[in-house]
C-alpha positions, -999 to +999 in steps of 0.1 A: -601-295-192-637-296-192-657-290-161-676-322-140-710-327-154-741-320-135-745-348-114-773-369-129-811-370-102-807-406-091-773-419-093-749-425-070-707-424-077-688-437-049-656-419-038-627-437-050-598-440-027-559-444-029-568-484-021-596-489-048-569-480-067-546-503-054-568-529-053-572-529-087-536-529-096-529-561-074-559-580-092-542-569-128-511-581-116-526-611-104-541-620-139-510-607-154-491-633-131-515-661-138-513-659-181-475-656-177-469-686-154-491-706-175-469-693-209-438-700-195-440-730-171-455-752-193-452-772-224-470-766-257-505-774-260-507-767-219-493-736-216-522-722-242-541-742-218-527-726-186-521-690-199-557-688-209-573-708-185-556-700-153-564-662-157-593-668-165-609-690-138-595-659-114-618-637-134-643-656-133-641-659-094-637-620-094-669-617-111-690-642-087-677-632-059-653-602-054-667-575-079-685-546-070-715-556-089-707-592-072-733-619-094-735-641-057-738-620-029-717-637+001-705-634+037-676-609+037-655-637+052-664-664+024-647-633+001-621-629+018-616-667+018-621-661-023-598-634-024-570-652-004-574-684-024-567-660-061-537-643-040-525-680-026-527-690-061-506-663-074-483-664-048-472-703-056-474-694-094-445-672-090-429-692-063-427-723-088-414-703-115-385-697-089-396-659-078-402-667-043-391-629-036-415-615-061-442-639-048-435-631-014-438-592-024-470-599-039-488-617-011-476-591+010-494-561-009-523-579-015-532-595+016-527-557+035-546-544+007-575-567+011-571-565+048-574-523+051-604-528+025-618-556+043-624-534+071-634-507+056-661-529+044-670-542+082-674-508+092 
């Protein structure tokens, strides 16, 4: 294994944390949730339509709004209102598929996950 590099005059790394990490795995599990619902709860062409699209519109709202490099800087409580809508969303997608269990389970470790990094973000 090869040592860390110098740090580079200038820049910056943030620490990461056991909930960045987490965070990250709820949104890919979120996308992941989004392309499968739309595959498998819809008819041919909409499923193509849903399984791209869904996934997509939640990345885009990621991007806009939730991202660390965030393009529209908001109110922390208009992103949490963002983040709750992608997990909402998520949470029905598997509820209509008839996974109100997994759903459930999902909501639950993403809204405590959002909540722990929301205030660590307020303070």
């Amino acid at each position: 294994m090869t040592p860390d590099p110098a740090p580079v005059p200038g820049v910056e790394r943030p620490a990461l944390s056991a909930l960045d990490i987490v965070r990250v795995v709820v949104l890919l599990v979120a996308i992941a949730s989004l392309a499968l619902w739309g595959f498998a709860s819809w008819d041919l062409p909409w499923n193509i339509v849903f399984g791209v699209g869904a996934p997509l519109i939640a990345l885009v709202l990621w991007a806009l709004f939730l991202s660390p490099r965030a393009v529209l800087r908001v109110h922390p409580f208009l992103r949490a209102i963002v983040e709750l809508l992608i997990y909402v969303g998520v949470t029905i997608a598997w509820w209509s598929m008839g996974q109100a269990l997994i759903g459930t389970a999902f909501a639950l470790v993403a809204v405590v996950a959002g909540v722990l990094s929301g205030r660590r973000a307020l303070a």
